[in-house]
N, C-alpha and C positions, 0 to 999 in steps of 0.2 A: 504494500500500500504506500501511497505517494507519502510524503510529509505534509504538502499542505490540508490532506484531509484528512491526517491525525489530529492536526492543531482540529482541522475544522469540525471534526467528530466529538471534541471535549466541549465544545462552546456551543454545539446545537441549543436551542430553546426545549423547555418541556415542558410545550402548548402544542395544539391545535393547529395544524397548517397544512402545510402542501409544500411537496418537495419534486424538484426538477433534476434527472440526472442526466450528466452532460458527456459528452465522450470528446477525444482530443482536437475534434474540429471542430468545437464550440457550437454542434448541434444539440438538441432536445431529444433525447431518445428514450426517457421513460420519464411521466409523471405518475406520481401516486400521492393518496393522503395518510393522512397521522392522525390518531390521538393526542402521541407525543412525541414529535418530532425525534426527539434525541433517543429514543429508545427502538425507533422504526427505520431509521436511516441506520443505525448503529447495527441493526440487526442484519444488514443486509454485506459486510466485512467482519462480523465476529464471529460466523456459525458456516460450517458445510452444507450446502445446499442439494437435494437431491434431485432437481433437475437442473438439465443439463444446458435448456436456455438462460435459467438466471444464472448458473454459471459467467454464462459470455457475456451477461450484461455486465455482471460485477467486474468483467475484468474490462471491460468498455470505460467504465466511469473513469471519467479523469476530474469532473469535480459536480460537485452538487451544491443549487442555489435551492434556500427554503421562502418560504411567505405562510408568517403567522397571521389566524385570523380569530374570529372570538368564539367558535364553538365547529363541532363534529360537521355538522348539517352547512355552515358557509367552506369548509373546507371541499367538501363533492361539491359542491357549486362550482368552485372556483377550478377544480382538479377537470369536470367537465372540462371546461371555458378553454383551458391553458390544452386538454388532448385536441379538440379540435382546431384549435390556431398549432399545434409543430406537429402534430399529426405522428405521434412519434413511434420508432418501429416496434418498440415491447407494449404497448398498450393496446387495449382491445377497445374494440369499437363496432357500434353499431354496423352491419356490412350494407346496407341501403339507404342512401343518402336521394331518392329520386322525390319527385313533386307530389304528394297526393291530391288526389282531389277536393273540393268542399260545396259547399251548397250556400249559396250566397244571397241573402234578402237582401236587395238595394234600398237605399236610403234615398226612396221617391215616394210621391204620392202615388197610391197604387202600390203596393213593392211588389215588382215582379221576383220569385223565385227561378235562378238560374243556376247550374251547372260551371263550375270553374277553377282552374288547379293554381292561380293568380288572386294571390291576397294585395288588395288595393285598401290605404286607407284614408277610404272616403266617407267615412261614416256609416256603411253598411255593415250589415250583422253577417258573420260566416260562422258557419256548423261544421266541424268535422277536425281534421280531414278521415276521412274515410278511407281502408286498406284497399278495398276495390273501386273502379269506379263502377262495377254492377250494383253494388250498395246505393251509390250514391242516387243513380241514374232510376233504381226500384220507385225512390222515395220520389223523388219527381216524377213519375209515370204516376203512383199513388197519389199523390195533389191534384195532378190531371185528371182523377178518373172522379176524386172524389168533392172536391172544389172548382168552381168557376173562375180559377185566376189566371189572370190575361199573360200572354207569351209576346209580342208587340213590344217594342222598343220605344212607343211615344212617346215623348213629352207631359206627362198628362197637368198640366197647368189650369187652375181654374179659369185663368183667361181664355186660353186656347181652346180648352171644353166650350166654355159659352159663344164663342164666335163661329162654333162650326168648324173646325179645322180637320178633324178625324171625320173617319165614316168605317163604321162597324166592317170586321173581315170574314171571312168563312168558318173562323173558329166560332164567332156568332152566332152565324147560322145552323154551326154542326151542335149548339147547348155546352160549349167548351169555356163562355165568355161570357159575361153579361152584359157587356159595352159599356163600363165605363169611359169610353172614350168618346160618347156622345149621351154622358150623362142620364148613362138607363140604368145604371148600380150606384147608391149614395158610397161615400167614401166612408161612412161610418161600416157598412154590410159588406165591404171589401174588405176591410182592415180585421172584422171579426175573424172574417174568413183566414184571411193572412197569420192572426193570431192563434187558431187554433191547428193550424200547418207548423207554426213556431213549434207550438207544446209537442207537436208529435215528433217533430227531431228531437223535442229531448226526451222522450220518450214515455211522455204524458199523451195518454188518446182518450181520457175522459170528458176532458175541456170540446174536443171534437164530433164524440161520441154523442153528447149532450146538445150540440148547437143543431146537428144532423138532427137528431130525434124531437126536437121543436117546431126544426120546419117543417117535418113530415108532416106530421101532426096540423100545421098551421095549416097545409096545402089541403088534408083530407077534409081539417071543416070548413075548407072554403071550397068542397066539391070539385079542386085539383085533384082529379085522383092520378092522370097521364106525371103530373108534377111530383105527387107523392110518391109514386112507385120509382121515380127515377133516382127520388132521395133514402130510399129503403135499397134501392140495389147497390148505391154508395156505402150505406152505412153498413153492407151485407161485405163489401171489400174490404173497409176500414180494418172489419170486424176478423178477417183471415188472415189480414194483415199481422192485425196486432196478437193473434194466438200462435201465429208462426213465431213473433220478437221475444214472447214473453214465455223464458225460459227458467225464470226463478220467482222466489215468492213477492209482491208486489209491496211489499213492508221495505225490501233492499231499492235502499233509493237513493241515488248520489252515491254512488259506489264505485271505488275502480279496483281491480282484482289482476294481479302479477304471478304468473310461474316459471318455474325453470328444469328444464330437461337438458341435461349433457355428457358429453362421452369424453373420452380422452383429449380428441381435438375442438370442438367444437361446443356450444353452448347456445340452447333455443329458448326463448324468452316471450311468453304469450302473457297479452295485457286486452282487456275487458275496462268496456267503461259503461257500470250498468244505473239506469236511470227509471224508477217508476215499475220496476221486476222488467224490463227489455233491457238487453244487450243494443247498446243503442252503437258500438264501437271494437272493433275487436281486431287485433293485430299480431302477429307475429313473427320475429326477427334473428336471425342469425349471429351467433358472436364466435370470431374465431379466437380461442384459446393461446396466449402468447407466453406465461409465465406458470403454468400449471395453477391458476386462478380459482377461488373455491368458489361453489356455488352462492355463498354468497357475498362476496366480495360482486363478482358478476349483475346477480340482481340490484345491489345499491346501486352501479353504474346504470344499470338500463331505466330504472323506473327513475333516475333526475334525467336522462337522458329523451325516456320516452313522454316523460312531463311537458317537459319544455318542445319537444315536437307535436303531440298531442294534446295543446291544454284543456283543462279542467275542471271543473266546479266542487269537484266530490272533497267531502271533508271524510273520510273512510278508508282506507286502501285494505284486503282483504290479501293473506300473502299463506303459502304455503308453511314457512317456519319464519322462527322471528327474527329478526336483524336488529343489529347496534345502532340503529337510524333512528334518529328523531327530527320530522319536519313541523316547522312552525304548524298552526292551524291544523294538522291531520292528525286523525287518527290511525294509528296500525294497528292490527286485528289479524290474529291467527288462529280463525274457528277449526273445534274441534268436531262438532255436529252439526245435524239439521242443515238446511237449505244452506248456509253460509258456506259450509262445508262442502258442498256435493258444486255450489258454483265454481269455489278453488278446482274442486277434483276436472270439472268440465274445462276449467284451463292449462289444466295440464293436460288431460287428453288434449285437446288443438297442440299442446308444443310439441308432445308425441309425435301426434300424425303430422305436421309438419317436416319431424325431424325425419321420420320413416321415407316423405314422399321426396326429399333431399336425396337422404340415401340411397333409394331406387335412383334418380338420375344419378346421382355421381357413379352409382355402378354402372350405369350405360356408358357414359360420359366420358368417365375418367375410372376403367377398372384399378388402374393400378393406385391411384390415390382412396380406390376404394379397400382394396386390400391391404394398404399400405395402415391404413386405419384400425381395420380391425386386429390386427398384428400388435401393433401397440395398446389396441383397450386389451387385448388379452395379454400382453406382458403385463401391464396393469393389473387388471382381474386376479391374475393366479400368482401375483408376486414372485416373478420371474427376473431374472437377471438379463435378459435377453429377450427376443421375441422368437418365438414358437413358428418361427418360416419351415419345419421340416419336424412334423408331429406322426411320433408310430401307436398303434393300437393293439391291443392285446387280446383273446376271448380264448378260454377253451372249450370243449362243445365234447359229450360223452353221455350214454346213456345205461343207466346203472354199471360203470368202468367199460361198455366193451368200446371197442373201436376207440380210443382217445386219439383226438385232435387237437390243434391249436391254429389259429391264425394272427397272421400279421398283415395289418392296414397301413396303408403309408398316404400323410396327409403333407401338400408341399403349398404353401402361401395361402394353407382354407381350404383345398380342395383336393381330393381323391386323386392320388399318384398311384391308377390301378397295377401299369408295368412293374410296381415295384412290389406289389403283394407279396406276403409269402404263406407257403400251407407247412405247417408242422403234425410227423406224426410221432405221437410220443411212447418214446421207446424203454424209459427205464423207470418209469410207474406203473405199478400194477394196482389196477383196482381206481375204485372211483375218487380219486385225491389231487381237488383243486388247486391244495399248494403247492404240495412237488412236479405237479403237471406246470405250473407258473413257469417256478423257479428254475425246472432245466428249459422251457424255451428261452425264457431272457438269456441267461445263461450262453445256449447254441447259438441266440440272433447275435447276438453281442461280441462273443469271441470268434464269433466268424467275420466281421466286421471290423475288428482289430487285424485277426491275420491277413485280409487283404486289403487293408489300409482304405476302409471303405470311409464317407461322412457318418458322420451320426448324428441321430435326432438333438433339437433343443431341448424336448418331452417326450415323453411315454404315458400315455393314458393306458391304464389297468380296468379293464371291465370289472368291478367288483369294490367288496370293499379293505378293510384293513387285513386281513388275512392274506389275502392275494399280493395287496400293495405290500408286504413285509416279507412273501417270498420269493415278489421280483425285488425288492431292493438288495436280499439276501446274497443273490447273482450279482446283481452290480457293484455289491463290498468284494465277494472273491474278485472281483477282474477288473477290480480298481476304479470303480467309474462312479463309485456311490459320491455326489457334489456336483459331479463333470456336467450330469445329464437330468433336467429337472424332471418328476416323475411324480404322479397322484392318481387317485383309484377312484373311480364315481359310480358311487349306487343307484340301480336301481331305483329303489320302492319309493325314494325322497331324493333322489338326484344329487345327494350327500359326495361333494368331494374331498376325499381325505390324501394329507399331506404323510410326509415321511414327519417323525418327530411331535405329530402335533395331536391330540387328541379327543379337540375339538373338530370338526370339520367343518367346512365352508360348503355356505345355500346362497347360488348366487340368485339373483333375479328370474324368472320362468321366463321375462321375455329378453335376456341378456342373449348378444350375438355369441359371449364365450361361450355360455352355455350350451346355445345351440348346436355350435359345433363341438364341442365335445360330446355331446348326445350324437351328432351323427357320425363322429370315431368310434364310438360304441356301439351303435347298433349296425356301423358296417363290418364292423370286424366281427359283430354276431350273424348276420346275414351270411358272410363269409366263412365262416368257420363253422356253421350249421352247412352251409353247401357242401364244402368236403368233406363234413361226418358221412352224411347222406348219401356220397358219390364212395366213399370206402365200406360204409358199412352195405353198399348197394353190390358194391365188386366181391366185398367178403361173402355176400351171402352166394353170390354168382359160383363162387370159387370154390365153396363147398358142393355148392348142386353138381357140378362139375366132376370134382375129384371122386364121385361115385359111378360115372361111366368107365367100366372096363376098358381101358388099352388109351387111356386120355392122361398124357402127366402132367407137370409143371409148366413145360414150355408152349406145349398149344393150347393150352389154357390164357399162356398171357399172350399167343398171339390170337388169339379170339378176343381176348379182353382191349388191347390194343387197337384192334378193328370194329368191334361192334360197341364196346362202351358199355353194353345192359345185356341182363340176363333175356329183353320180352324179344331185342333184336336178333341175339341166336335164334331163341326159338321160331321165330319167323321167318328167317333164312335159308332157302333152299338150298339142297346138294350139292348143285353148281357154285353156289355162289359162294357155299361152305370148304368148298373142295379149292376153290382159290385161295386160298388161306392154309388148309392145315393137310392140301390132299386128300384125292379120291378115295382113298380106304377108312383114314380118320374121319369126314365127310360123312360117309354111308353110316357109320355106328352114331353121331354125335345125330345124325337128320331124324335114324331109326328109334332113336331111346325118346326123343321128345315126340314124337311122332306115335310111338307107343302109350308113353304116359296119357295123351288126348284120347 
């Protein structure tokens, strides 16, 4: 470490700020925040790090600038502000910076409701912005269908109304409009109209629900009924509308709700902004992973991040687990039940599926960034030294001892290395005995692989549980490899994987990508190893039926078994075609004895 950032490491402050580290070309290349400065910067030159990027940052810094400020909460403010102005390479950041859309009442007589991804401030109110613009574009098609508000760009000036200047359009005439542009709708019966289109972007429809349901009513006792029914088939849209919106209990109001889903690289962040029991808002955003970042370190960043891009009214925020955050005016809430609860759970399903329909592209995409991924969640997962690019699998397969098998799977970056299979038949066990059937395969794969200087796997996956894993690792202590080659047993009946030494076992997640492939090393090497039980114990049985025909020995036995593979093919095989094989005279007795038995 330099000297000047020893001096500068004893003199840090211990408040509240924000610290910039700097590398020797006087760029910005990592911001983060403190509690307390001098205990957080300090941490980052007194202790071993165990990954491998803050590694390189630490050896980057060439000096670090701090700014105290008065509390936890103006610090992510500020830590914000300072990633997006140097843009720096170890900080993570929001990955979509594009324009959304918004829904914009203009600040006219009249306000016309328009569509637009251009915040102008001119005095008009904007709603959103909105992740889709199919959202956006729903809610104006619904105003159209269910209000008379004018689409026309006029002027509409009381002057210019009274002198005639407009003249009603087709929207008009289609019942789309009531013309106020020649003064056939008072501005007072526009502006309700307008008002209660407000409420429903935020996601109040009773204000709406009620204005419809009056005039219906006004139209049937004024024996409009053509009028009344057209205001009952509005209110009958409103009404599908707002049963489709209204996802939660109608008590959750002013609410906005944050979660987070992530894997080794990456990190997906779903935010809800619920009003009146509707989802009035919903987005989800990708964060790539730069410093091995904890989930919630990640979340503080995106909810002051997706605040300030999304703003908001809610005094509430709804969060999966708690955080060291405290924002002025809000509440945090980390429900445990009831409806509170089940709206977190439905934002973590969205980051899920998000994150799922990500990784379907990137495996089209980009396989090898795809693979390249799950390689390191599962060095992660199985606390591995290494990643598991070249994984063998183990199964033995016997029924009540006769016939004993084994097989070996070979898995190379994820995926099924069939060329490399191997069949074992096991030779110096007798009787039905899963351990020592193990412990000489490991054993024979293993020192066969030594003597011809073969690679060897990163893992061994043991179909089974600690019995099995204890007499393959028994193998790999005689022939020196017990450390070399990581290796654990997965059960069955609870998917239970146990380690060498540990007596606890590890449950990973039912929908973890490790797990998944470990479960399909295991059931291929069962799949596999029940095949050549079935193909030996099918020949053995052939091989007896066999060694009871008179003048039939050893050797045309396996050259019949070589050729036809099954006992049902002999027998189906005529003279001829028996007599290519073992000879016209062996031929006639082998055709005559099956030929008898029918």
């Amino acid at each position: 470490m330099k000297d000047h950032l020893k001096i500068l490491l004893q003199t840090l402050p211990q408040k509240p700020g924000v610290y910039q580290h700097i590398d020797k070309n006087g760029k910005v290349i990592y911001v983060g925040k403190a509690r307390n400065l001098k205990k957080r910067v300090t941490s980052y030159f007194n202790k071993t790090h165990e990954s491998g990027r803050t590694r390189v940052l630490v050896r980057k810094i060439a000096d670090v600038r701090t700014i105290v400020v008065e509390n936890e909460f103006d610090a992510l403010l500020l830590e914000n502000s300072l990633i997006k102005k140097h843009q720096p390479r170890y900080n993570v950041m929001l990955k979509d910076d594009k324009t959304y859309p918004w829904i914009c009442i203009k600040n006219e007589r009249f306000p016309r409701f328009i569509y637009t991804r251009n915040l102008v401030k001119d005095g008009s109110e904007y709603f959103g912005p909105y992740a889709s613009p199919r959202v956006a574009k729903i809610l104006l098609d619904l105003f159209k269908e269910v209000f008379t508000l004018r689409t026309c760009n006029y002027d509409l000036a009381q002057d210019k109304i009274e002198q005639g200047k407009y003249k009603v359009c087709l929207e008009y005439h289609l019942g789309n409009c009531l013309g106020p542009c020649e003064g056939l709708q008072t501005e007072e019966e526009y502006n309700q109209m307008a008002a209660d289109a407000r409420e429903i972007l935020k996601g109040n429809f009773k204000q709406a629900t009620r204005y419809l349901q009056d005039k219906m009513m006004q139209y049937a006792e004024n024996l409009q009924f053509e009028a009344a029914q057209k205001v009952k088939e509005r209110l009958e849209i409103l009404d599908r509308y707002e049963n489709k919106s209204t996802v939660v209990h109608p008590s959750i109001t002013q609410v906005d709700v944050y979660s987070i889903v992530s894997d080794e690289s990456y990190a997906y962040i779903n935010f809800f902004n619920i009003s009146n029991g509707a989802i009035v808002r919903s987005h989800t955003t990708e964060i790539r992973k730069k410093l091995d970042e904890t989930d919630e370190e990640l979340l503080e960043e995106a909810i002051i991040e997706l605040r300030e891009r999304f703003p908001s009214n809610a005094k509430e925020i709804y969060l999966p687990f708690p955080l060291d955050l405290q924002i002025p005016g809000l509440q945090i809430t980390v429900p445990r039940i009831g409806d509170k609860r089940r709206i977190v759970e439905l934002s973590e399903r969205n980051a899920k599926y998000f994150r799922i329909e990500k990784l379907k592209q990137t495996k089209i995409v980009d396989p090898e960034a795809h693979t390249n991924r799950i390689m390191a969640q599962m060095k992660k997962d199985l606390r591995m030294p290494v990643e598991p690019r070249h994984i063998e699998g183990f199964d033995n397969s016997n029924i009540q001892g006769t016939n004993p098998v084994a097989a070996c799977v070979v898995f190379k970056n994820g995926k099924p290395s069939k060329q490399d299979y191997r069949k074992f038949n096991i030779k110096t066990v007798e009787g039905p005995n899963d351990f020592a059937s193990m412990e000489e395969v490991i054993w024979r794969r293993y020192h066969r692989l030594l003597q011809e200087n073969e690679p060897l796997p990163q893992l061994i996956v043991i179909d089974g549980g600690k019995g099995q894993l204890n007499a393959a690792l028994s193998s790999l202590e005689r022939l020196g490899l017990r450390g070399k080659i990581s290796i654990l047993g997965i059960a069955k009946r609870l998917e239970e994987l146990f380690f060498p030494d540990d007596p606890i076992p590890l449950y990973l997640d039912k929908t973890s990508e490790t797990l998944k492939i470990l479960q399909q090393i295991r059931n291929e090497s069962h799949r596999f190893g029940l095949a050549h039980h079935r193909d030996r114990r099918s020949k053995s049985g052939l091989q007896m039926e066999m060694e009871k025909i008179p003048g039939i020995g050893p050797s045309t036995i396996a050259s019949l078994l070589r050729q036809y593979k099954s006992m049902k093919k002999i027998k189906e095989a005529d003279a001829t075609s028996l007599a290519e094989v073992v000879g016209q005279h062996k031929a006639q007795i082998i055709f005559q004895h099956f030929h008898e038995q029918k």
